[in-house]
C-alpha positions as CSV (number, residue, x, y, z in Angstrom):
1,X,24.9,38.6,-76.6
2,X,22.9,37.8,-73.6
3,X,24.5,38.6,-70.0
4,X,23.1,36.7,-67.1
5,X,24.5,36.5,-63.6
6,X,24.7,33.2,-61.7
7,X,24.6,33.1,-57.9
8,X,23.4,31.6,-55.0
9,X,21.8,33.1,-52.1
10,X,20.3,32.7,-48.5
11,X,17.4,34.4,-47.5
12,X,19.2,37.8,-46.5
13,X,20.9,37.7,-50.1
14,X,24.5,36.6,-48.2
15,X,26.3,34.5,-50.4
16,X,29.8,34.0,-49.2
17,X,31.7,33.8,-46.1
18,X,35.8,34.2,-45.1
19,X,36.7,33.6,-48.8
20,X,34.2,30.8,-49.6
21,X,31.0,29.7,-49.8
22,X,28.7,29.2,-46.2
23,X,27.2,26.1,-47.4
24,X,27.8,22.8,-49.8
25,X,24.9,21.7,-52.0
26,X,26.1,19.4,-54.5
27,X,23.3,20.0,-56.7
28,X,23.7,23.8,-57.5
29,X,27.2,23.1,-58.3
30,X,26.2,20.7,-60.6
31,X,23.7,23.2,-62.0
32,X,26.6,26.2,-62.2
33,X,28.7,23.5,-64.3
34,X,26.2,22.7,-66.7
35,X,24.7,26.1,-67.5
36,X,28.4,27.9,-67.9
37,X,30.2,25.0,-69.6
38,X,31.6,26.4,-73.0
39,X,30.6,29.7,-72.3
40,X,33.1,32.7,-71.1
41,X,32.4,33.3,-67.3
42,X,33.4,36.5,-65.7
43,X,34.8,36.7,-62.2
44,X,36.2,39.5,-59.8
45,X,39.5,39.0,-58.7
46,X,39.1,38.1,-55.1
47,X,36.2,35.6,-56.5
48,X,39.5,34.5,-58.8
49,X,41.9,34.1,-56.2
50,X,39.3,32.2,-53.8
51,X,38.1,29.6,-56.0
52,X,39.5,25.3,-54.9
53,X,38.6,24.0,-57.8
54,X,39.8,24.8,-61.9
55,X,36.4,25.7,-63.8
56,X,38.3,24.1,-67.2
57,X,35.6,24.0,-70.3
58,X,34.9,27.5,-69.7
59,X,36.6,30.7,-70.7
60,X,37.8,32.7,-67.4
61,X,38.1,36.0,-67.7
62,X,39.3,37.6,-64.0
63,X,38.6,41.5,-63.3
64,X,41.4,43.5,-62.0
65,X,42.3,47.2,-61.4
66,X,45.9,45.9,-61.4
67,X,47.0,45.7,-64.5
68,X,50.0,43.7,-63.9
69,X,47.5,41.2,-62.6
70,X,48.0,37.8,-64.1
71,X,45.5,34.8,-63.7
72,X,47.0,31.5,-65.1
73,X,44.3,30.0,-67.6
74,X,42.5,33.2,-67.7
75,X,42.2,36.4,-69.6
76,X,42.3,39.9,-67.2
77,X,40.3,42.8,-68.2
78,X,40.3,45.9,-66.2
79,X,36.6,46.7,-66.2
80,X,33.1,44.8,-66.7
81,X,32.9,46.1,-70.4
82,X,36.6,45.3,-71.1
83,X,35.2,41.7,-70.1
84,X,31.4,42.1,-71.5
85,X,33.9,42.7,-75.2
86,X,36.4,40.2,-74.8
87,X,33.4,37.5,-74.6
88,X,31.6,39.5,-77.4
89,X,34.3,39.7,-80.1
90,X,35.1,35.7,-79.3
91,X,31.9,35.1,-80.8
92,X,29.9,34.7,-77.6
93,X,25.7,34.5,-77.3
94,X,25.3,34.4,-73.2
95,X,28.1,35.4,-70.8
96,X,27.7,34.7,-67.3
97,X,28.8,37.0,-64.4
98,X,30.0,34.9,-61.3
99,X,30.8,37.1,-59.0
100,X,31.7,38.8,-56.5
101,X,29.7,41.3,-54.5
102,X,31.2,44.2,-56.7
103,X,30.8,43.0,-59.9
104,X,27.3,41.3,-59.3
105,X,26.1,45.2,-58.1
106,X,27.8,46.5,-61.7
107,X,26.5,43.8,-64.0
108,X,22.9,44.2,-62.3
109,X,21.6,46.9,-64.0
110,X,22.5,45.4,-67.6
111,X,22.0,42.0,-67.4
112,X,19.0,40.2,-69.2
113,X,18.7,37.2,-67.2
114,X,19.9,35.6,-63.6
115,X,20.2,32.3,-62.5
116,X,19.3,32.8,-58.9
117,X,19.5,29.9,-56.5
118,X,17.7,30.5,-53.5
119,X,19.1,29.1,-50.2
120,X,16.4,27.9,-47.8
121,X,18.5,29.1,-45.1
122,X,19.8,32.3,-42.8
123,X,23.7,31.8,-43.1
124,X,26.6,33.8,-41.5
125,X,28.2,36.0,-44.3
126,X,30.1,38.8,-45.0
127,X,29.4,38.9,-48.6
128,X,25.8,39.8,-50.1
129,X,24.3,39.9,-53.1
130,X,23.3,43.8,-54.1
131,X,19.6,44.2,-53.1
132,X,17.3,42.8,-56.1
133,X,13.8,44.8,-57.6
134,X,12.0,42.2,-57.9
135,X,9.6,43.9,-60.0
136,X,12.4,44.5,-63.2
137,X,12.3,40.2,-63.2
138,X,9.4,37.9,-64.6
139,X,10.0,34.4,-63.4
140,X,11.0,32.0,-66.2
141,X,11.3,28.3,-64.5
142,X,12.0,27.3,-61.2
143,X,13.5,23.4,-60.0
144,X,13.5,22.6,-56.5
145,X,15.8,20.8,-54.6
146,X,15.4,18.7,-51.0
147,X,17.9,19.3,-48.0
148,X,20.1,16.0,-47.6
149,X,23.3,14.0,-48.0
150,X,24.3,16.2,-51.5
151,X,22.9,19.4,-49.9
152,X,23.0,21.4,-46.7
153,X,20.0,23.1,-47.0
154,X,16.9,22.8,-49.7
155,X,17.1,25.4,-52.6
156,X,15.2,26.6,-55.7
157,X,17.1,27.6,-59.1
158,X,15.4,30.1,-60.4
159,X,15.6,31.7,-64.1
160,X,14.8,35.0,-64.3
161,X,14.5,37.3,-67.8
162,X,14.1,40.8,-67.5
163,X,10.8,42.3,-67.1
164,X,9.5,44.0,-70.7
């Protein structure tokens, strides 16, 4: 099973800010919809409890320490391999890590591919992204996107496969 981490970044690595995200770009969330539709999609708790929106067509499975932790329309595992299993043993072949901070800095050092979008843009935020070696990651395709109406800021999604 292939596990790949899907985030999006500003130029300092910050990615979130009070609970949400510090920016709206219509296009990346198009592009997080698409690429984890039907797959299982792994989220921290506080990532959990933050999100506005119900990700239906994708299994949730929500990281807790707590385990009388309940998350309605989601399984809870109480670490990143519980999770990495639960998504193995259901017959999955790419899992996606969404976040947070925590889990994004354990997932790192296993994962075989990111979906990095990178935020044209220095944002306020309290939440980064743990600090990437570049050189572990070949580039794999790249789509850029304009700053407009849809998007706060320009970005570039970037797939990235670990280096050999």
């Amino acid at each position: 099973m292939i596990v790949s981490l899907i985030a999006a970044i500003d130029r300092r690595g910050g990615m979130g800010w009070d609970g949400g995200l510090p920016w709206h770009l219509t296009d990346d969330l198009k592009h997080f919809k698409r690429r984890t539709m039907g797959h299982h999609l792994i989220l921290g708790r506080k990532t959990f409890d933050g999100l506005d929106v119900t990700l239906s067509g994708r299994s949730l499975i929500v990281l807790s320490r707590d385990a009388s932790y309940k998350a309605e329309g989601a399984q809870v595992a109480g670490s990143l391999a519980e999770a990495l299993a639960l998504a193995e043993a259901a017959g999955e072949d790419e899992a996606f890590v969404g976040g947070g901070a925590e889990v994004f800095a354990e997932a790192l050092a296993g994962a075989d591919r990111l979906y990095l979008t990178r935020v044209e843009a220095e944002v306020e935020a309290d939440v980064f992204f743990p600090e990437l070696d570049e050189n572990k990651w070949e580039l794999l395709g790249e789509e850029a996107f304009v700053q407009g109406r849809k998007n706060d800021f320009g970005f570039a999604i970037q797939v990235l496969g670990r280096a050999k």
